[in-house]
C-alpha positions as CSV (number, residue, x, y, z in Angstrom):
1,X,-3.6,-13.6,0.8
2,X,-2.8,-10.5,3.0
3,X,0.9,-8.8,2.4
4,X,2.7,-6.3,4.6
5,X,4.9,-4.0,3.2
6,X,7.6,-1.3,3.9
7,X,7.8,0.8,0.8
8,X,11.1,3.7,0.4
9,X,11.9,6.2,-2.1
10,X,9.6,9.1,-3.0
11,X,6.9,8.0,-1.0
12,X,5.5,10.6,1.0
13,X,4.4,14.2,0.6
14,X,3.0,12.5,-3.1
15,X,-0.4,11.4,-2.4
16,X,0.6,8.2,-2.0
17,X,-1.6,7.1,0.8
18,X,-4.4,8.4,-0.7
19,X,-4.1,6.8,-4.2
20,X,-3.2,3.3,-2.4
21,X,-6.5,3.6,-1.0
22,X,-8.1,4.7,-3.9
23,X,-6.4,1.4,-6.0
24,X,-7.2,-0.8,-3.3
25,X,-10.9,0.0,-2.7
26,X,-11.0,-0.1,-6.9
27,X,-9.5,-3.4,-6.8
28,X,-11.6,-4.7,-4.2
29,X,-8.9,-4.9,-1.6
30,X,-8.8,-4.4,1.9
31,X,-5.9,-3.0,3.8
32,X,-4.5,0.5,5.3
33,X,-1.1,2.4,4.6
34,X,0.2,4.7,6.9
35,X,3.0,7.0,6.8
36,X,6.5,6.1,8.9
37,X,8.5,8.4,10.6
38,X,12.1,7.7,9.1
39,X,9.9,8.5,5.1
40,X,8.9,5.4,4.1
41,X,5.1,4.7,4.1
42,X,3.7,1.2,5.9
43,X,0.8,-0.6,4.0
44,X,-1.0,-4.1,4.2
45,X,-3.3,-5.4,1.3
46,X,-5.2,-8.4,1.1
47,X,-6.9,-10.0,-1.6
48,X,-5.8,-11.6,-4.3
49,X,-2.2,-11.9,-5.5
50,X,-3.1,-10.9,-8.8
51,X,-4.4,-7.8,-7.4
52,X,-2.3,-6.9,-4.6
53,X,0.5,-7.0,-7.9
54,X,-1.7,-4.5,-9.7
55,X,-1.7,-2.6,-6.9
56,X,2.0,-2.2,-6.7
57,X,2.0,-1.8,-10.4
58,X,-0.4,1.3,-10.6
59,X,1.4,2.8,-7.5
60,X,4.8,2.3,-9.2
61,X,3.5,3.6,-12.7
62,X,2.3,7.0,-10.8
63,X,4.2,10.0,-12.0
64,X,4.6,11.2,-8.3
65,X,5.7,8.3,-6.7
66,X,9.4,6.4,-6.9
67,X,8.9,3.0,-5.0
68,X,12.7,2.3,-4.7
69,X,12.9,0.1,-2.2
70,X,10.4,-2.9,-1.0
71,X,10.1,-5.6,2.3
72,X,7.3,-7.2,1.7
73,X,6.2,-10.9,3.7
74,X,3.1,-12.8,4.1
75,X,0.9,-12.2,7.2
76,X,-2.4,-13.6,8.1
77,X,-5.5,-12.6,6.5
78,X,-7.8,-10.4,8.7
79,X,-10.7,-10.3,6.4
80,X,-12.7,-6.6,7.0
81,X,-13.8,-3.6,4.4
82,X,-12.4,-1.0,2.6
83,X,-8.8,0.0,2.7
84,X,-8.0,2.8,5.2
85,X,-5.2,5.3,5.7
86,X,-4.4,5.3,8.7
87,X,-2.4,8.0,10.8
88,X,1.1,8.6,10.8
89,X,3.0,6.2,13.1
């Protein structure tokens, strides 16, 4: 499954697009995040549900990051490698 997500709250200016990539490549993943102009941060994953959760989890449970608000849908897999950052929007 591949999930798209808008993410709010302390979000940037934490490292979070670096340790997104760094879960998602651990997890097996593949995806990007990207930073948004209005603050919030931009990310897809795909892989398994089970993971993509994790993901969320270990972002959530980092003592930098506030993940206070989510939009989050289902979108097409893409298949590819690795999970990229990607530059600011």
């Amino acid at each position: 499954m591949r999930r798209h997500f808008i993410l709010s709250g302390r979000v940037q200016g934490v490292g979070f697009r670096w340790r997104a990539s760094q879960i998602g490549e651990m997890l097996g993943l593949t995806g990007w995040v990207r930073n948004l102009e209005d603050g919030s941060v931009e990310m897809e994953a795909e892989g398994s549900e089970e993971d993509i959760d994790r993901l969320l989890q270990m972002l959530q449970n980092d003592r930098y990051i506030d993940i206070t608000g989510m939009r989050a849908r289902t979108v097409p897999e893409e298949g590819g490698y690795g999970f990229e950052i990607w530059e600011d929007e």
